[in-house]
C-alpha positions as a printed Julia matrix, in Angstrom:
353×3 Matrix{Float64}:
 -18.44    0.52  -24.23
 -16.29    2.08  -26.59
 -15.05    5.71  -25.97
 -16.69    7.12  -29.64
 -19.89    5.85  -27.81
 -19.66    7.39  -24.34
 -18.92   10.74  -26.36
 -22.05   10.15  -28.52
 -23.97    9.49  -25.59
 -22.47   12.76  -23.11
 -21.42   10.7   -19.86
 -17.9    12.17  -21.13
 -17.61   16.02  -22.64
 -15.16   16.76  -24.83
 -15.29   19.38  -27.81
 -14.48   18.53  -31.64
 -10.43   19.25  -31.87
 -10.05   19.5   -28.03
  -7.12   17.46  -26.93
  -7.38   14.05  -25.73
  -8.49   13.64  -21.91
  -5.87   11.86  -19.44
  -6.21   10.32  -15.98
  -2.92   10.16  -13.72
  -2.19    7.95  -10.3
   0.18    8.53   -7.92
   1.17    6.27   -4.89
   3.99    7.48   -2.71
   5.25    5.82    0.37
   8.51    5.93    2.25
   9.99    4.4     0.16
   9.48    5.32   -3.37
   7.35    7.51   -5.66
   5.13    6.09   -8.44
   3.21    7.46  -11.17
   0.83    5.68  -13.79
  -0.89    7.57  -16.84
  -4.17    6.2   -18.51
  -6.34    7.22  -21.36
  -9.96    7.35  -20.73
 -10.27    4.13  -22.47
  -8.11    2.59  -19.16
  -4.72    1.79  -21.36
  -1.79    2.13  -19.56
   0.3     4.6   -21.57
   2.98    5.27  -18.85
   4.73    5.06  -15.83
   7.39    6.99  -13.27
   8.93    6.65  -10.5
  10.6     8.84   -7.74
  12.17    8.79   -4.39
  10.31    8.1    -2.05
   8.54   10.95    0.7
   6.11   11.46    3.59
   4.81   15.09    3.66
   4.53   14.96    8.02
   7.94   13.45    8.44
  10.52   14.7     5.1
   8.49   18.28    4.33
   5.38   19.18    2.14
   8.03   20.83   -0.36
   9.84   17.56   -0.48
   6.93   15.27   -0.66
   5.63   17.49   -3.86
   8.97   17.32   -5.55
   8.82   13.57   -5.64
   5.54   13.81   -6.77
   6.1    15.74  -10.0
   9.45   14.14  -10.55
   7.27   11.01  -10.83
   4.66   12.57  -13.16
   7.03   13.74  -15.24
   8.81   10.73  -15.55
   5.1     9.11  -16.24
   4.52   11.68  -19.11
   7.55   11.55  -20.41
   7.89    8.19  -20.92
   4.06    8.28  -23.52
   5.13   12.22  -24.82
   2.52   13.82  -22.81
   2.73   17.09  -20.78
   0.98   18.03  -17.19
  -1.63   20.29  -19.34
  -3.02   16.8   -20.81
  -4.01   15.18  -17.2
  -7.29   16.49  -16.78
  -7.56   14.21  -13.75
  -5.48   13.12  -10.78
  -5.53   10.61   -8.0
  -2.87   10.69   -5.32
  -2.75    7.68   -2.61
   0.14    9.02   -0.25
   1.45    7.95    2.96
   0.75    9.84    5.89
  -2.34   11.12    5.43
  -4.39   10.72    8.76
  -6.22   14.09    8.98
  -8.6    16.06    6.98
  -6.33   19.17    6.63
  -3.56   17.12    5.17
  -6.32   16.27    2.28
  -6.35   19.94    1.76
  -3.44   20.79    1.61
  -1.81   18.11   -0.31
  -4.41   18.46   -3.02
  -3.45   22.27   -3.06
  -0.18   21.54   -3.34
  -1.03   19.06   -6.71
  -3.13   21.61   -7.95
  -0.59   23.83   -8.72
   1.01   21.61  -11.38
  -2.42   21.04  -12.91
  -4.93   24.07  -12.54
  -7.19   22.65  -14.49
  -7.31   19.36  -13.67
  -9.87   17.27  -10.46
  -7.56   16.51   -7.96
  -8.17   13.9    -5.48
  -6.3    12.63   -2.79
  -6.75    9.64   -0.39
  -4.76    7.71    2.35
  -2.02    5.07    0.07
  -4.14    2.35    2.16
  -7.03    3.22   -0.35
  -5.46    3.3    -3.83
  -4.4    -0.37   -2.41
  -7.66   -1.68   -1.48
  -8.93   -0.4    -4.72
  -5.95   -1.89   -6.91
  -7.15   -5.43   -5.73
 -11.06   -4.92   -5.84
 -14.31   -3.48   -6.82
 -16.78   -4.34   -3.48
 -18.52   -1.62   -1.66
 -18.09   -4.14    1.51
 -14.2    -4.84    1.8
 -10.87   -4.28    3.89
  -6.97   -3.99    3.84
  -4.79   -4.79    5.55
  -1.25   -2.59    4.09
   1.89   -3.62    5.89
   5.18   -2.56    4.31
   7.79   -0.23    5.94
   4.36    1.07    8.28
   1.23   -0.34    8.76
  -2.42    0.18    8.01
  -5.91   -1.0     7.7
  -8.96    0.16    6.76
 -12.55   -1.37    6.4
 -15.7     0.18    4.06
 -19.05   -0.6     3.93
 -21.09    1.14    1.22
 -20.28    5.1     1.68
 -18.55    4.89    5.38
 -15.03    4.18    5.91
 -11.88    4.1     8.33
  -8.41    3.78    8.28
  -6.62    3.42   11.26
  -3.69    5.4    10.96
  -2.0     6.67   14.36
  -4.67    4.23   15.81
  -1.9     1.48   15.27
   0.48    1.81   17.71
   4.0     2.08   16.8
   5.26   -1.81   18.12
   3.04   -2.74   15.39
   4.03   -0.46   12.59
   5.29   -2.88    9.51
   9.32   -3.41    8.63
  10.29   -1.61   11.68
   8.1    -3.15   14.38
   9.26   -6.48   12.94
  12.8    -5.36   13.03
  12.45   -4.03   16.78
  10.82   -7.32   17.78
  13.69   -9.2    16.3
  16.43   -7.68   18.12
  14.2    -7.99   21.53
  14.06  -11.56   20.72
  17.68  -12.21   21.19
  17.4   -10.46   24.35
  14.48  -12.74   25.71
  16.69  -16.01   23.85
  19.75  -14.52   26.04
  17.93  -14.39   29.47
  16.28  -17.39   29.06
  12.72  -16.11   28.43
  12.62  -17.82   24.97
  14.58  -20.73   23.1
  18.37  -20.02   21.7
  17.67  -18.42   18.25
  19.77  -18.21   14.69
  18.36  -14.72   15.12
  21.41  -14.24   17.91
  24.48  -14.69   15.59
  22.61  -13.2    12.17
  21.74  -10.19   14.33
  25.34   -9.81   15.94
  26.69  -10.28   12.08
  24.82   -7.83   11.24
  25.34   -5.13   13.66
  28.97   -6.39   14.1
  28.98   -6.68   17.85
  30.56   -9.15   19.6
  28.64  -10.04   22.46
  24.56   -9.72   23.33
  25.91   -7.3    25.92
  27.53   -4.97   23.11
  24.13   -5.15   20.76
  22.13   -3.99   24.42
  24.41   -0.96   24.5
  23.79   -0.17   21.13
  20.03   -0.73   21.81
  20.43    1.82   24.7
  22.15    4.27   23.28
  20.72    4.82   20.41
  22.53    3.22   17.65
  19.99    1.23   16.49
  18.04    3.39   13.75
  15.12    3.44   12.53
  16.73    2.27    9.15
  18.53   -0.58   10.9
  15.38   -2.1    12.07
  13.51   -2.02    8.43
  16.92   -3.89    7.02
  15.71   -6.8     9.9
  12.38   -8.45    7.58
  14.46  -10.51    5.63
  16.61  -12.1     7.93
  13.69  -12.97   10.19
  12.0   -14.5     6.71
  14.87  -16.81    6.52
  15.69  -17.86    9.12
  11.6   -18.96   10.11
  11.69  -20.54    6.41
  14.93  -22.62    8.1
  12.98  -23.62   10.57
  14.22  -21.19   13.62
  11.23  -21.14   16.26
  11.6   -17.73   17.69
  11.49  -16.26   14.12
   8.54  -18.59   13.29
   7.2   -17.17   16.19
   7.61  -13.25   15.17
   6.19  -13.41   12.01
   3.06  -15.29   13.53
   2.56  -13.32   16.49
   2.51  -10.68   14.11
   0.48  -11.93   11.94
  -2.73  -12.38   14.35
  -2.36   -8.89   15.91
  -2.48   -7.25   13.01
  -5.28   -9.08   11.75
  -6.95   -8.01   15.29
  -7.49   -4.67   14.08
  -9.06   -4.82   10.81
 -11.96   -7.62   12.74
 -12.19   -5.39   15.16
 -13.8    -2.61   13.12
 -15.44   -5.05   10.83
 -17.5    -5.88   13.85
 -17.78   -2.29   15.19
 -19.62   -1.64   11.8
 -21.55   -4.61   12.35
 -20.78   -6.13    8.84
 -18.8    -9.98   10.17
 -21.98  -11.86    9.3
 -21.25  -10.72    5.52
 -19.06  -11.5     2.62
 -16.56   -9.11    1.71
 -13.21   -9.16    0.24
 -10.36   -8.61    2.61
  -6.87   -7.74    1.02
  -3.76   -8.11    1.71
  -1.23   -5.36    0.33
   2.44   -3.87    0.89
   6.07   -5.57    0.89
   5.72   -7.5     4.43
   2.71   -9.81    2.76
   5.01  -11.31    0.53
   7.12  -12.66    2.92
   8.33  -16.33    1.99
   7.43  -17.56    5.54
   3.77  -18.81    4.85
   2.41  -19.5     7.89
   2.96  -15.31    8.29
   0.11  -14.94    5.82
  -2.01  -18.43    7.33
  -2.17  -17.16   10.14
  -3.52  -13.95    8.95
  -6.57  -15.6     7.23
  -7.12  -17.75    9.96
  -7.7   -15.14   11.9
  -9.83  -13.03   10.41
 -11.92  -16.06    9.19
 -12.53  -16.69   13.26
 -14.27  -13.39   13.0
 -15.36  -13.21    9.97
 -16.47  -16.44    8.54
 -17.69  -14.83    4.71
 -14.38  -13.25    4.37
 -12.65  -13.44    0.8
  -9.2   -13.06    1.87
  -7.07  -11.96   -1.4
  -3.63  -10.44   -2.38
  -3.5    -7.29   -4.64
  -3.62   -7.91   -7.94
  -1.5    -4.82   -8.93
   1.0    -2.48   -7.06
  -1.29    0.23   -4.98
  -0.9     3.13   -8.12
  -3.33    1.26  -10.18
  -5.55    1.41   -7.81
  -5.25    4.97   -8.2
  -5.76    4.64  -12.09
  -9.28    2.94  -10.97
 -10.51    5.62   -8.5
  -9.64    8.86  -11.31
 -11.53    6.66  -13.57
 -14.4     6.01  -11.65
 -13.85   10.08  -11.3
 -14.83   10.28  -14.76
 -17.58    7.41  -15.75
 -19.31    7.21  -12.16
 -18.93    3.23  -12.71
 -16.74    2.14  -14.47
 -17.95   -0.29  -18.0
 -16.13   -3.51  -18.03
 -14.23   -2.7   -21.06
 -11.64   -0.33  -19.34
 -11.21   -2.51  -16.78
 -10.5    -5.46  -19.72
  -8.33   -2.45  -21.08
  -6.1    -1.97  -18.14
  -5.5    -6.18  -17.62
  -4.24   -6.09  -21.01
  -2.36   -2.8   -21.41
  -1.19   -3.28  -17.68
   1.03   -6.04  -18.78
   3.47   -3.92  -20.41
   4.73   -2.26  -16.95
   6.11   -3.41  -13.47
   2.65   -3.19  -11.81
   0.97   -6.45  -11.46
   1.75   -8.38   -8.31
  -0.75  -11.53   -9.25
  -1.64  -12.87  -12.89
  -5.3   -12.69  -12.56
  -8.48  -10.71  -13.25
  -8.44   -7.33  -11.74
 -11.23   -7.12   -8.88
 -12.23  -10.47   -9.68
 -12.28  -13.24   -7.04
C-alpha cells in the first residue's frame, strides 16, 4: 500500500504542508552505538554509529551521549534534524527492570519532545530484525548473553537470570583460560589453547598465567579478546576448544527450552533465532549443537540466523508503532533500500523462513 493511500484512507495523519514523518532505531550494546532512520514508506535513508554504552555499568549521562551522537550521525548522513523523527525505538543493553524503561525513555525524550518513544531490552530489536511470528525466541550471545521467548502478548527475557559463567565473549574467554588449567593438572587432554593463551598473556609458565588469574590481572577485557582464538584453534581440530564452544553451545540453548516449555508452547512451531557476534563463530558444530538441542525439546522449531544487524529490528517495531501491522510493501521497501548500508547479516527475505 502506497503511502498517498494510507493518507487518503487516515491509518496515518498528517496535515497538507506538514513536514514529512520519520521513524528512528537505535541498538546500543557494549560495544558500539547504532542508529538507522526510515521514512514511513520503510526506506532506509540513514545510518550512525557511536561508541558503545550500558546505562547500569558506564552512567545514564554516558549511555545518552552515545545515543544522540548516533542519531545525529543517522540524520546527518540523509540532511534531517531530531525535530523530523516523530518516532523512536531504542533496543539497549542492560535493560532488565521496569524503571530502567522509564527512565531511559525520559532520558530520549528530551532530544525529541514530540516524538513516541519506545524502548525495549537489545534482545528484542534482535528477535524482531530476523522475524515477524507472535510465537518465537532468541537466543543473543555477543560480549553478554540473552534469551527471550514470546507467545502472542506475553514475554521474557532472561537477563540477570543467566548467570555470569554463561555470559557471551567473556564466559567463553574465562572458560578458556580454566581449560589450560584442567589440560595442566591432568583433568583434560594437552590443548593448543596452553601456548596461544601463554602468547597471549606473555607468561612463561601455567604457574605465572595462575598468578595472574589470582591476582587479578586478568580483565574483563582480556577474557572478551579469548573468542577467536578458541574459534581457531577448534576449527584446527584442538579437542578441548571443540569442547568449549560445544559445551557452550547446549547450555545456552538450555535456557531458552526451558521457558518454551514453562509457557507450554514446545508442541508448536515457532521461529527460534540466533543473534549477536558469538553465533558467527567459524566453528560449526558451536551452532549444530545449538539446534540440536533445542530441536530435542522442541521438535517444530525453525531455527534461523538474523537476517539484519539488531537496529533494524528496531526500524520494524517504530513502524509497526505507526501502521499497527505493517503492509508488505514497507517491508519489500526496507529489503531493497536496506542494501545500501552495513546492516544485513544474511541475503534473504526479511521475516521470511
Amino acid at each position: 500500500m502506497k503511502l498517498l493511500t494510507l493518507l487518503e484512507t487516515g491509518r496515518i495523519k498528517m496535515t497538507r504542508g506538514a513536514h514529512m514523518e520519520y521513524v528512528l532505531g537505535i541498538d546500543q550494546g557494549g560495544s558500539k552505538t547504532h542508529a538507522v532512520v526510515a521514512d514511513l514508506e520503510g526506506r532506509i535513508l540513514g545510518m550512525g554509529k557511536s561508541y558503545g554504552a550500558c546505562h547500569s555499568s558506564s552512567s545514564l549521562e554516558y549511555a545518552l551521549k552515545a545515543i544522540l551522537e548516533a542519531f545525529e550521525d543517522a540524520l546527518g548522513s540523509c540532511q534531517l534534524s531530531l525535530e523530523d523523527v516523530t518516532t523512536v525505538v531504542g533496543g539497549l543493553t542492560g535493560i532488565d527492570w521496569d524503571y530502567e524503561v522509564a527512565l531511559l525513555e525520559s532520558g530520549i525524550q528530551k532530544y525529541f519532545p514530540k516524538a513516541q518513544i519506545k524502548v525495549v531490552n537489545d534482545s528484542i530489536i534482535a528477535m524482531r530484525a530476523a522475524t515477524r511470528e507472535k510465537r518465537c525466541g532468541i537466543l543473543c550471545a555477543g560480549s553478554g548473553l540473552n534469551c527471550a521467548v514470546q507467545s502472542g502478548d506475553a514475554c521474557f527475557a532472561y537477563g540477570f537470570y543467566i548467570p555470569d559463567e554463561y555470559q557471551g565473549g567473556w564466559s567463553l574467554g574465562k572458560m578458556a583460560v580454566q581449560a589450560v588449567f584442567d589440560s595442566h593438572m591432568g583433568l583434560l587432554p594437552e590443548t593448543a589453547l596452553t601456548q596461544r593463551l601463554l602468547t597471549h598473556f606473555q607468561a612463561e609458565t601455567v604457574d605465572e598465567l595462575l598468578f595472574m588469574r589470582v591476582k587479578g590481572k586478568i580483565t574483563s577485557d582480556d577474557y572478551l579478546k579469548l573468542p577467536m582464538i578458541i574459534e581457531e584453534e577448534a576449527c584446527g581440530g584442538d579437542e578441548v576448544a571443540a569442547g568449549i564452544w560445544k559445551n557452550y553451545g547446549k547450555v545456552i540453548a538450555g535456557y531458552l527450552t526451558a521457558r518454551a516449555r514453562k509457557m507450554g508452547i514446545c508442541g508448536e512451531k515457532m521461529d527460534i533465532v540466533l543473534s549477536g557476534s558469538i553465533f558467527k563463530c567459524k566453528f560449526q558444530e558451536f551452532q549444530a549443537k545449538v539446534k540440536e538441542e533445542i530441536l530435542r525439546v522442541i521438535p517444530g522449531a525453525n531455527v534461523i540466523e538474523a537476517v539484519f544487524e539488531p537496529v533494524m529490528g528496531a526500524v520494524v517495531m517504530g513502524l509497526q508503532i505507526v501502521y499497527g501491522e505493517i503492509p508488505e510493501e514497507i517491508y519489500k521497501n526496507m529489503e531493497e533500500t536496506s542494501n545500501k548500508f552495513p546492516i544485513r547479516r544474511l541475503t534473504c527475505n526479511i521475516g521470511k523462513h
